[in-house]
C-alpha positions as CSV (number, residue, x, y, z in Angstrom):
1,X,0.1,-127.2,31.6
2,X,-0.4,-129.5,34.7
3,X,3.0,-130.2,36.3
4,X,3.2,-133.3,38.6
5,X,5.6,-133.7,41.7
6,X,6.8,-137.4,42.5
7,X,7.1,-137.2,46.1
8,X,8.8,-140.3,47.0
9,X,12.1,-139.5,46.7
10,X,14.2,-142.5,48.6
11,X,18.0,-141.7,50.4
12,X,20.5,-143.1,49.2
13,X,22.5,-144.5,51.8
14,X,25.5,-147.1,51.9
15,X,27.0,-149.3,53.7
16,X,29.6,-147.9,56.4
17,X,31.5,-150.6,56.0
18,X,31.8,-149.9,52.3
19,X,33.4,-146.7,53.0
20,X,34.9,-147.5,56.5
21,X,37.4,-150.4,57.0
22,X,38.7,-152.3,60.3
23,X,36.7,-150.3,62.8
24,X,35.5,-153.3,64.2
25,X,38.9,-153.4,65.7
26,X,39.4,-149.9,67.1
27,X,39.5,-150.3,70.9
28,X,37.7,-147.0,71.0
29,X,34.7,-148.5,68.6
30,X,34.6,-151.2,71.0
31,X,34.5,-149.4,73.7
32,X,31.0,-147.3,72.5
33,X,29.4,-150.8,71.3
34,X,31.2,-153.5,73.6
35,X,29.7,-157.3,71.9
36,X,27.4,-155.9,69.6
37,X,30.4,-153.6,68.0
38,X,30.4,-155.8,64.3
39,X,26.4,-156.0,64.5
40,X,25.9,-152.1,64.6
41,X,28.8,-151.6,62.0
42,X,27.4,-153.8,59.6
43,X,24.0,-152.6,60.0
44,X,25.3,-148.9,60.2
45,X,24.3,-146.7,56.8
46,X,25.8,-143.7,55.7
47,X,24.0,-141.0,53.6
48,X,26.8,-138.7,52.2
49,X,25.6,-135.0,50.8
50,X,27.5,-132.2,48.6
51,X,27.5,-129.3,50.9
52,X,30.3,-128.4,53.0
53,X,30.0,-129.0,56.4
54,X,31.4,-132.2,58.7
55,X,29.2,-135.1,59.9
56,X,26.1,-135.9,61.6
57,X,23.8,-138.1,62.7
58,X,20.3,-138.5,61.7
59,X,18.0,-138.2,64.9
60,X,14.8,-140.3,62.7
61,X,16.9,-143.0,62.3
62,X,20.7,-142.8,63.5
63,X,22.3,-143.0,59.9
64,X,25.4,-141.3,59.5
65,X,25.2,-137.9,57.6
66,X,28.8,-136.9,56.0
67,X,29.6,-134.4,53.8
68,X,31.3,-135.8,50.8
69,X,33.5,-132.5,50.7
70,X,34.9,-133.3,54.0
71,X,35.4,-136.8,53.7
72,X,37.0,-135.8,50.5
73,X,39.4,-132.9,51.8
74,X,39.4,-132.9,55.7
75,X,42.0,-134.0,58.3
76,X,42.3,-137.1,58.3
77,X,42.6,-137.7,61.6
78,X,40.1,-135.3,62.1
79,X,37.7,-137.7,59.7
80,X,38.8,-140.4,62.4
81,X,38.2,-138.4,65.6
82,X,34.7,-137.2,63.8
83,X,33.9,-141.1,63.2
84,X,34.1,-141.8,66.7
85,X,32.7,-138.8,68.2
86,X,29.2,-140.0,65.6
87,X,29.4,-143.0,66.9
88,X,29.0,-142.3,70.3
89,X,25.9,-140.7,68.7
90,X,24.9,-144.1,67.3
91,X,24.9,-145.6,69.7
92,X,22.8,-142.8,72.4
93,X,20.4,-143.2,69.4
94,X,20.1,-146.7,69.6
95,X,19.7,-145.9,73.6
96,X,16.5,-143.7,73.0
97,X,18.3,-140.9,73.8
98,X,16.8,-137.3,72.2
99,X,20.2,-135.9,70.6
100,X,19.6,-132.8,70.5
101,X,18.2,-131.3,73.5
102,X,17.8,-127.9,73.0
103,X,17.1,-127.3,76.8
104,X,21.3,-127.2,77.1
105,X,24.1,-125.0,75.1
106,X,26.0,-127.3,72.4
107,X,29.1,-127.4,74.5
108,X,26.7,-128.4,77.8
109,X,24.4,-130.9,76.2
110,X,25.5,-134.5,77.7
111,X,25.2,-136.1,74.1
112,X,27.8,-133.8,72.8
113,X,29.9,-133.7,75.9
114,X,29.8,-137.8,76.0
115,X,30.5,-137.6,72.2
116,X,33.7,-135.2,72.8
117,X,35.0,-137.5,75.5
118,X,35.3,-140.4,73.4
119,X,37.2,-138.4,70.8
120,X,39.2,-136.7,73.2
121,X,40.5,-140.0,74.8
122,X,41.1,-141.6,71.4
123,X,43.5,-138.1,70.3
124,X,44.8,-138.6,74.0
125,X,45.5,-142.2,72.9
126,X,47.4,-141.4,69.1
127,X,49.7,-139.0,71.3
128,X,48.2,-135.8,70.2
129,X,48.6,-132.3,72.2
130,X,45.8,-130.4,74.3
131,X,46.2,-127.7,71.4
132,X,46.0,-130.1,68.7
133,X,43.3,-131.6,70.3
134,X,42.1,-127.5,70.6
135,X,42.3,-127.3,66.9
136,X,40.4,-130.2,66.6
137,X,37.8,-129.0,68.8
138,X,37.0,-125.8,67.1
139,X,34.0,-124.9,64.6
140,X,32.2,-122.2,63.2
141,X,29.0,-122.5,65.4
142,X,31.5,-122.4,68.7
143,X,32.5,-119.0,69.6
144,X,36.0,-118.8,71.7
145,X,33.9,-118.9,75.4
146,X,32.1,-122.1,74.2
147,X,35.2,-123.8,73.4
148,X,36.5,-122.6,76.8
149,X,34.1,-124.1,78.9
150,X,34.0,-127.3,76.4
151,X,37.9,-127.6,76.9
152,X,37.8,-127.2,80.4
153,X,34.8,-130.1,80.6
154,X,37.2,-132.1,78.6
155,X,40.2,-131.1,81.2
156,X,42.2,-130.0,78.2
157,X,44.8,-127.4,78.9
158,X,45.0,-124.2,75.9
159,X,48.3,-122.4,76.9
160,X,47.1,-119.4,75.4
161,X,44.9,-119.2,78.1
162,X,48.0,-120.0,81.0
């Protein structure tokens, strides 16, 4: 038996505006994409997948990447914070910038730490706490020293560590 392998599988992607409302109008948004903020929202895909994880952003050609599980079950203002944190992403993809440049730690790589800002003044901005915005913070792949240093980058207080 000869078995044949199409090999032109297509992504299926949506529209993020489809799935994302009114974020055209977060200050934060505008902030990351100034006049061209509806432009790259309407033109922004996202490509959701059945594994748990978070979110990411493709680095062939800056389409969101979200786990349908998250989006599903997470925080929501986690999802939010998330949102903005890719988009920062977007747009340093848009910029020709190399995402992820393995020549720095996560928590040192300028992407990420750019990224983190954005998300960090945005939960500064909804009122949240330095160990909310800790909580937030925190993954898997980020042992407790990483999130030190990333924390203290981000001039966020733990008063654990007081």
């Amino acid at each position: 038996m000869k078995v044949k392998i199409r090999r032109n599988a297509k992504l299926t992607t949506h529209p993020f505006t489809d799935y994302f409302k009114n974020f055209e109008k977060v200050e934060a948004v505008r902030r990351i994409f100034g006049e061209k903020t509806e432009e790259v929202l309407r033109n922004l895909r996202v490509e959701f997948f059945g594994r748990k994880s978070y979110m990411g952003v493709s680095d062939d050609d800056g389409h969101l990447l979200i786990s349908a599980y998250y989006l599903n079950n997470g925080d929501l203002i986690d999802i939010y914070l998330d949102i903005i944190h890719e988009l920062v992403h977007v747009k340093q993809f848009l910029e020709g910038k190399k995402l992820f440049d393995h020549n720095y730690s996560y928590v040192e790589r300028p992407t990420e730490v750019e990224a983190y800002c954005a998300a960090v003044e945005e939960a500064r901005r909804l009122g949240l706490s330095d160990e909310r915005i800790l909580e937030y913070l925190k993954t898997e792949w980020m042992s407790d020293a990483d999130l030190k240093r990333l924390a203290e980058t981000l001039n966020i207080k733990s008063h654990k560590s007081e």
